[in-house]
mmCIF file of the C-alpha atoms, coordinates in Angstrom:
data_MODEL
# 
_entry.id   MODEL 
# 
loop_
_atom_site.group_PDB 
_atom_site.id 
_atom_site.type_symbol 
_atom_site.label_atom_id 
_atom_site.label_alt_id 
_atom_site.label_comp_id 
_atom_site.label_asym_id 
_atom_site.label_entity_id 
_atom_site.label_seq_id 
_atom_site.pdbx_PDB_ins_code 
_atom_site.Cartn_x 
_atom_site.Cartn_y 
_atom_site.Cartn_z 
_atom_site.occupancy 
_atom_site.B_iso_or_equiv 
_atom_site.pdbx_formal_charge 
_atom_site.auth_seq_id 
_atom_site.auth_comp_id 
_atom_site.auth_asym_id 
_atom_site.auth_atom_id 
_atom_site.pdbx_PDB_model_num 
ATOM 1   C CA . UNK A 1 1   ? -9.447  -5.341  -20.165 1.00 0.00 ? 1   UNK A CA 1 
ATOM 2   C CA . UNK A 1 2   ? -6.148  -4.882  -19.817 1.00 0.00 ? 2   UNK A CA 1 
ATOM 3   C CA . UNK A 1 3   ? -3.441  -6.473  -16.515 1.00 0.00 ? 3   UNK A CA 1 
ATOM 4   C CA . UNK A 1 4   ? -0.653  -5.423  -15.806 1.00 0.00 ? 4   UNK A CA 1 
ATOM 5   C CA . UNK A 1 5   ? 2.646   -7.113  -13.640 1.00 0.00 ? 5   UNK A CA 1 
ATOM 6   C CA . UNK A 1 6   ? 5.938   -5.980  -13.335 1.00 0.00 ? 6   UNK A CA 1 
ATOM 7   C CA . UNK A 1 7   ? 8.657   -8.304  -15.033 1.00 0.00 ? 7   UNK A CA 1 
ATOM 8   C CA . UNK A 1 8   ? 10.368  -9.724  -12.015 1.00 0.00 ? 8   UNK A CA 1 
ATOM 9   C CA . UNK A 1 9   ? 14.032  -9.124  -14.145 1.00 0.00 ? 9   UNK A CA 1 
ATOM 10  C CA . UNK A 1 10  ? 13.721  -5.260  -15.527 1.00 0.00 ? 10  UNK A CA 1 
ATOM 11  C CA . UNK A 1 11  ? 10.596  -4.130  -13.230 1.00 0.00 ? 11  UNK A CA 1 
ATOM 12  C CA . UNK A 1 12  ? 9.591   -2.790  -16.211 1.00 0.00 ? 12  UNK A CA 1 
ATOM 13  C CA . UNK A 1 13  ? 5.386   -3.319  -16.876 1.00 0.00 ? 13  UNK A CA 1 
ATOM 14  C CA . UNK A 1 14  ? 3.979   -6.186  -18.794 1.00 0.00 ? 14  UNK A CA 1 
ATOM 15  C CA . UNK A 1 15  ? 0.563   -5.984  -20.297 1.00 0.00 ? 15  UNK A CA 1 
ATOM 16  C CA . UNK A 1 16  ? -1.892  -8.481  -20.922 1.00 0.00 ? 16  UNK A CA 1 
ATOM 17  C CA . UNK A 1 17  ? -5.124  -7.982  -22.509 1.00 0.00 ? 17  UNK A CA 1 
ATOM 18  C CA . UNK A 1 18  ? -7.766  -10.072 -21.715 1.00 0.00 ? 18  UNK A CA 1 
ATOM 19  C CA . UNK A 1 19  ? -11.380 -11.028 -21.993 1.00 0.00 ? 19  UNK A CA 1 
ATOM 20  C CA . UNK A 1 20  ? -12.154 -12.374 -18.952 1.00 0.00 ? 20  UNK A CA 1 
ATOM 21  C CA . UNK A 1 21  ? -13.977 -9.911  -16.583 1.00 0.00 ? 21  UNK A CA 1 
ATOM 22  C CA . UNK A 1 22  ? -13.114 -11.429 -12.935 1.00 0.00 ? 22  UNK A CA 1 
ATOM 23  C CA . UNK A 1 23  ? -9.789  -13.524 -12.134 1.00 0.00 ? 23  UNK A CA 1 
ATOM 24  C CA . UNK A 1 24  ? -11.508 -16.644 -11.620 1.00 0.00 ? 24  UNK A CA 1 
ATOM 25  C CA . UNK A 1 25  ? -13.062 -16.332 -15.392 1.00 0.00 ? 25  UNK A CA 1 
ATOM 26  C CA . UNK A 1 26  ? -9.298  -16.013 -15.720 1.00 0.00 ? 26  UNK A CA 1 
ATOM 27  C CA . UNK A 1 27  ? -7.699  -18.531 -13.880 1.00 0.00 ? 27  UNK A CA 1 
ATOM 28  C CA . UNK A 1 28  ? -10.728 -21.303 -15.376 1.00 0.00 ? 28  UNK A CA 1 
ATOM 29  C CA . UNK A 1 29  ? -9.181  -20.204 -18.812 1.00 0.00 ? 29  UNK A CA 1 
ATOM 30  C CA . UNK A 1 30  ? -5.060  -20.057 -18.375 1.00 0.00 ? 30  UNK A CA 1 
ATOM 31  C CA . UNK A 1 31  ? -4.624  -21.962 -14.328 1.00 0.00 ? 31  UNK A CA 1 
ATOM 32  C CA . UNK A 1 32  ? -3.423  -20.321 -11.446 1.00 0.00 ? 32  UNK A CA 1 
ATOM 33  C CA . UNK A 1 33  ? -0.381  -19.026 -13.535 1.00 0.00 ? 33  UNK A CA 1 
ATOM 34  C CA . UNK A 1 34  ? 0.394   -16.986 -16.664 1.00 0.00 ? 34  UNK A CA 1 
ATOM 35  C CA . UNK A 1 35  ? 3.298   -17.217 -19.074 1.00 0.00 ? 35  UNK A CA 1 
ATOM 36  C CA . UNK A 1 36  ? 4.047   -13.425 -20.029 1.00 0.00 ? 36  UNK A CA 1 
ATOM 37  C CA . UNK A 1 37  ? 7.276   -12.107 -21.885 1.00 0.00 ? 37  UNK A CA 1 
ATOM 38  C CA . UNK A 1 38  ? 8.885   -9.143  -21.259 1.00 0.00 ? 38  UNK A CA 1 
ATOM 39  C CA . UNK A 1 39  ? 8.967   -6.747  -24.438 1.00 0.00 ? 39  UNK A CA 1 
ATOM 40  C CA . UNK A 1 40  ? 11.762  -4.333  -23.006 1.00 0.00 ? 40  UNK A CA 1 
ATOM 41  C CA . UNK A 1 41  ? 14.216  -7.204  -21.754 1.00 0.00 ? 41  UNK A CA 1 
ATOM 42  C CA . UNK A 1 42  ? 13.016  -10.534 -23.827 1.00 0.00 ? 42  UNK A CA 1 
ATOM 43  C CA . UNK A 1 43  ? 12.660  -12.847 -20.676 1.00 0.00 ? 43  UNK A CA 1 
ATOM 44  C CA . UNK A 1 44  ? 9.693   -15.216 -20.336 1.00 0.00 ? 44  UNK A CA 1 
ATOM 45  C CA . UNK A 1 45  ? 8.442   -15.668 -16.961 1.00 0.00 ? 45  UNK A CA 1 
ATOM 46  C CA . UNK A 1 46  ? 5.403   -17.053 -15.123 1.00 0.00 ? 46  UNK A CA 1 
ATOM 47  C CA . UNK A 1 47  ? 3.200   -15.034 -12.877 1.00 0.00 ? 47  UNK A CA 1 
ATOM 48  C CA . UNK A 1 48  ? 0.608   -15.494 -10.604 1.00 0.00 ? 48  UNK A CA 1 
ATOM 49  C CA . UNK A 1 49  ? -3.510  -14.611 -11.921 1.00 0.00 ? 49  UNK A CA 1 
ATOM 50  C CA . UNK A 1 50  ? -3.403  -13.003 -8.108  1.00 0.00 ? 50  UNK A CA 1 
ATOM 51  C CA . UNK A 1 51  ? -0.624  -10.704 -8.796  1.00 0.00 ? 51  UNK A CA 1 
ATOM 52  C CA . UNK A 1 52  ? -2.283  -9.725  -12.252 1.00 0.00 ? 52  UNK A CA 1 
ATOM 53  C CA . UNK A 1 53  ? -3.915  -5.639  -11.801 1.00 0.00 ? 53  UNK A CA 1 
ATOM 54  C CA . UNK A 1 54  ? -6.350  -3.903  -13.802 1.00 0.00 ? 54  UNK A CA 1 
ATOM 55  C CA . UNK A 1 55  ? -6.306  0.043   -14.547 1.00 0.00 ? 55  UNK A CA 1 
ATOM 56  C CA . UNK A 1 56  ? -8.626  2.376   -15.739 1.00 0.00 ? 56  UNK A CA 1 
ATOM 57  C CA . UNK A 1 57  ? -8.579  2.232   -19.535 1.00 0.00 ? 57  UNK A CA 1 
ATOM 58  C CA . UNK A 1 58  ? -8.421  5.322   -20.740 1.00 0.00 ? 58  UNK A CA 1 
ATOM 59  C CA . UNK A 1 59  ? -9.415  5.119   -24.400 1.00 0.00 ? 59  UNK A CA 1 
ATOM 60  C CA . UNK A 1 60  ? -12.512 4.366   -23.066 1.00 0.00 ? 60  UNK A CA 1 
ATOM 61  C CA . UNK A 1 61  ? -12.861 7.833   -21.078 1.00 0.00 ? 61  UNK A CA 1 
ATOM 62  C CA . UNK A 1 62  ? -10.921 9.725   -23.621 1.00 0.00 ? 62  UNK A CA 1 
ATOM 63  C CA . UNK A 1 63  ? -13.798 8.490   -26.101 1.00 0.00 ? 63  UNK A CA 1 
ATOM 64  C CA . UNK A 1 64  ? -16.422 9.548   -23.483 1.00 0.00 ? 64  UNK A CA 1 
ATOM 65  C CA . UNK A 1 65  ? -14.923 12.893  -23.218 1.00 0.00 ? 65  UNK A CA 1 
ATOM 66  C CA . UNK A 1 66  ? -14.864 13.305  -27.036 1.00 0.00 ? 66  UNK A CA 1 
ATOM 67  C CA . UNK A 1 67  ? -18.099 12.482  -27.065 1.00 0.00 ? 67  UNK A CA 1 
ATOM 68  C CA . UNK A 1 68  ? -19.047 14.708  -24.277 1.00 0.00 ? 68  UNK A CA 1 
ATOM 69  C CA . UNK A 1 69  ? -16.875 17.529  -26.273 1.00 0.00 ? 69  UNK A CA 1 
ATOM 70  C CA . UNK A 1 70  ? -18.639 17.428  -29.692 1.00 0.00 ? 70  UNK A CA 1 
ATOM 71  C CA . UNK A 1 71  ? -22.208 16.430  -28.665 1.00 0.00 ? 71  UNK A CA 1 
ATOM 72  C CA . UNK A 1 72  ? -22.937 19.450  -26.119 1.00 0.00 ? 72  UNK A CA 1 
ATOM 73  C CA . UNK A 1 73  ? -21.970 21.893  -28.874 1.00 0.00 ? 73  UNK A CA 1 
ATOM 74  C CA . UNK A 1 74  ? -23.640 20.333  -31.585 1.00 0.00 ? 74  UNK A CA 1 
ATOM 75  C CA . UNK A 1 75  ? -27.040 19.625  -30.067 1.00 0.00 ? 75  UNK A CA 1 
ATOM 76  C CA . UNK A 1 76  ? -26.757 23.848  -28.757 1.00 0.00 ? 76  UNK A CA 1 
ATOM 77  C CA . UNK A 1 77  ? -26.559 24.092  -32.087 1.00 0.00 ? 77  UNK A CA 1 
ATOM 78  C CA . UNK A 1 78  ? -28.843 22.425  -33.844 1.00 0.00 ? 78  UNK A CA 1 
ATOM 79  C CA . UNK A 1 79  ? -31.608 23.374  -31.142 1.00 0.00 ? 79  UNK A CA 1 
ATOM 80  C CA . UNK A 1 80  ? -30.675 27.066  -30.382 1.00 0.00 ? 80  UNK A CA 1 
ATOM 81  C CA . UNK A 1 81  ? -33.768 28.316  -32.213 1.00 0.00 ? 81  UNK A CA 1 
ATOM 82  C CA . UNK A 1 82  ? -35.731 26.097  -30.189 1.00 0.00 ? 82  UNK A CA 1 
ATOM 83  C CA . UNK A 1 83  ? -33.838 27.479  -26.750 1.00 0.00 ? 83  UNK A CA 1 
ATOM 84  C CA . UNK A 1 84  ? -34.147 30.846  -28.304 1.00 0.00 ? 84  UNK A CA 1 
ATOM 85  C CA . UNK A 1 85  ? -38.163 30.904  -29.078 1.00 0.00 ? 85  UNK A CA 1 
ATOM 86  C CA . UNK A 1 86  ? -39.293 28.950  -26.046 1.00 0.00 ? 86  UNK A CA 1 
ATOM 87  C CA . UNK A 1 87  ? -37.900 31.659  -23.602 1.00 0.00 ? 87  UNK A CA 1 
ATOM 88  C CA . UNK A 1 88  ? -37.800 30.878  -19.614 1.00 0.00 ? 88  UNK A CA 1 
ATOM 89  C CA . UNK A 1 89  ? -38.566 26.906  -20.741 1.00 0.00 ? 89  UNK A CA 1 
ATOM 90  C CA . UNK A 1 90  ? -35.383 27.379  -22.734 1.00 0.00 ? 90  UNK A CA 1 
ATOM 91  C CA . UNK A 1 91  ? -33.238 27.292  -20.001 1.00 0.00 ? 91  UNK A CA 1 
ATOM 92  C CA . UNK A 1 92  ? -35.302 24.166  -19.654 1.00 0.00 ? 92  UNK A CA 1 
ATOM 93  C CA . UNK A 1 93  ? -34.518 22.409  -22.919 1.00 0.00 ? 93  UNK A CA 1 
ATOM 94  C CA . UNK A 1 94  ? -30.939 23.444  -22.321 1.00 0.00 ? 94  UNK A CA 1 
ATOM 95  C CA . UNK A 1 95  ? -30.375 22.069  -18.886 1.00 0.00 ? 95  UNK A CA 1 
ATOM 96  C CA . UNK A 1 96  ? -31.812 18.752  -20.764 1.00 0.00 ? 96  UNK A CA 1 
ATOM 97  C CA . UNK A 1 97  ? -29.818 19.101  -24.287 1.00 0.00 ? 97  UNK A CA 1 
ATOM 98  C CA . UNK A 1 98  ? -26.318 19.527  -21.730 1.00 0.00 ? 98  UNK A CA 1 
ATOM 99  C CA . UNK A 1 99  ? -27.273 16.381  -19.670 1.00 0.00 ? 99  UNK A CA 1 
ATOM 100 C CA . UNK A 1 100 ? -27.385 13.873  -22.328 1.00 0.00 ? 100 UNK A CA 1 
ATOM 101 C CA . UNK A 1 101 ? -23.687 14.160  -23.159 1.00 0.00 ? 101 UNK A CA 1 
ATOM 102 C CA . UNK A 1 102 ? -23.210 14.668  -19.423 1.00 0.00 ? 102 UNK A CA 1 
ATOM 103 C CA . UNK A 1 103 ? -24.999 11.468  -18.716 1.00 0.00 ? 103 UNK A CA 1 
ATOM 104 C CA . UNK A 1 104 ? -22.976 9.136   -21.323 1.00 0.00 ? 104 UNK A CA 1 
ATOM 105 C CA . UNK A 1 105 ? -19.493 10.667  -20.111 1.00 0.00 ? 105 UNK A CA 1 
ATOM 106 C CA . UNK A 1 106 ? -20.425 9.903   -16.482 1.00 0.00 ? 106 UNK A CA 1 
ATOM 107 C CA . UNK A 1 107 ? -22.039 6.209   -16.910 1.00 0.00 ? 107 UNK A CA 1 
ATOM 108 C CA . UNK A 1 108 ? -19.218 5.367   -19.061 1.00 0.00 ? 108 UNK A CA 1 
ATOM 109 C CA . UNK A 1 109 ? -17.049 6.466   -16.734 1.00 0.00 ? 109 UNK A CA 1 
ATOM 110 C CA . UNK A 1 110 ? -18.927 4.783   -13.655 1.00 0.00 ? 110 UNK A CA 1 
ATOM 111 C CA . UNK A 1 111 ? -18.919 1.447   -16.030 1.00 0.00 ? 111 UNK A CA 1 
ATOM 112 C CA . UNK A 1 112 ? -14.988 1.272   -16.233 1.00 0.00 ? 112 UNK A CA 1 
ATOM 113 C CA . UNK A 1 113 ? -14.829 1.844   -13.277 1.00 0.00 ? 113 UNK A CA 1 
ATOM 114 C CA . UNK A 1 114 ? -16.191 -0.852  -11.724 1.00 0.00 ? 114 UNK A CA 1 
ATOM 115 C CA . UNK A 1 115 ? -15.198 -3.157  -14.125 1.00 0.00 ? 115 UNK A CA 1 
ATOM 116 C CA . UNK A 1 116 ? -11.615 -2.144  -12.604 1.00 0.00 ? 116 UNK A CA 1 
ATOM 117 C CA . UNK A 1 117 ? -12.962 -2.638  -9.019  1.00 0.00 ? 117 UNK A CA 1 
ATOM 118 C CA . UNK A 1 118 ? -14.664 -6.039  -9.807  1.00 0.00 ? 118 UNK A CA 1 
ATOM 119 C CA . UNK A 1 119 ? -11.333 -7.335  -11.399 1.00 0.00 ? 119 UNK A CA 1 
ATOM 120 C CA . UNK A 1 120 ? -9.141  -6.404  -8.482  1.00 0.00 ? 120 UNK A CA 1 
ATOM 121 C CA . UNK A 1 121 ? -11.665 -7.681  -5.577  1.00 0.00 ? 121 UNK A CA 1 
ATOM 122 C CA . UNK A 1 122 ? -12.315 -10.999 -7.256  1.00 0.00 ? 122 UNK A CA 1 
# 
């Protein structure tokens, strides 16, 4: 997962990636403070776990999407015939070959999510 903070000299963002799924998992590991450095201006500074926020990653739902993407198209295509022969039940098998993908984008989606939430509550 990764936290973000802003650096208290350049406001610019400084992010830590972590393990830990809840900030007391956190805080048990590193204290009530972390020691993050700046990349843009150099300076070291401590910061409170409690000021620490997760976001959304979004490798994770570009991946879902991609897999969302090529999947749908592929499994039309390798079961067309199938769609094509079966007739009225083909809209059937269709409907069903569309909501796999569907179904993995959306529960991957769901999972970062609260992931996210769970982080920030805790």
């Amino acid at each position: 997962m990764r936290l973000y903070v802003k650096c208290v000299h350049c406001k610019n963002e400084i992010v830590y990636k972590t393990n830990a799924s809840t900030r007391v998992e956190l805080k048990m590991i590193h204290g009530k403070s972390l020691e993050l450095k700046c990349k843009t201006c150099g300076s070291k500074a401590h910061y409170l776990i409690d000021k620490l926020e997760a976001r959304e990653n979004k490798t994770i739902l570009s991946i879902a999407l991609l897999i969302f993407m090529i999947f749908t198209p592929l499994i039309m295509i390798l079961f067309w015939r199938l769609i094509w022969i079966s007739g009225l039940g083909g809209v059937l098998w269709l409907t069903i070959f569309i909501s796999i993908p569907s179904y993995i984008y959306i529960i991957l989606n769901k999972n970062e999510q609260n992931r996210v939430k769970f982080f920030n509550r805790s």
